[in-house]
N, C-alpha and C positions, 0 to 999 in steps of 0.2 A: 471252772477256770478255763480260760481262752489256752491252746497251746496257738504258739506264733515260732516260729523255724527263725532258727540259729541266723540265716542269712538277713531277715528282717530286720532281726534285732540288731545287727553289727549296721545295717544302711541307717536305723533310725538312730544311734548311737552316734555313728559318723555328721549325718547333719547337725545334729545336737550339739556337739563338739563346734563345730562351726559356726552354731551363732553364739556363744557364749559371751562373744562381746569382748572388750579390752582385760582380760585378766592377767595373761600374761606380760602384758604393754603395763600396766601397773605393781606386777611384781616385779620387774624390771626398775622403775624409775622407784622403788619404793628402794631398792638394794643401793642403787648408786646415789640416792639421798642421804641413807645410813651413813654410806662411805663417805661420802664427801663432808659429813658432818666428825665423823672420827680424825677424819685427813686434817681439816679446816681447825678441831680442838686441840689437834697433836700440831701441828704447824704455831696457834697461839701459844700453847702451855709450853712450849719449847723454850720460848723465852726466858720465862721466869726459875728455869734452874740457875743453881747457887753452884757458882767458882770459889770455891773457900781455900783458894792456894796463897 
């Protein structure tokens, strides 16, 4: 087994981290989907509560 120093492995970790692509930028727009989907059900179903005075 190769030994590779502590400092190596944190710069290849570091580039790596960086090309990972939109992950972030997706778990973002996947949260304010949810939300907007909750907001948008609770905003409809609002209506249809019963006044029974």
């Amino acid at each position: 087994m190769q030994h590779i120093p502590a400092a190596a492995r944190l710069t290849e970790a570091a580039s790596a981290a960086g090309q990972q692509g939109a992950g972030n930028l997706l778990r973002i727009i996947l949260v304010v989907m949810i939300l907007g989907c909750v907001l948008t059900a609770w905003f409809l179903l609002r209506g249809y509560k019963r006044n029974d005075d």
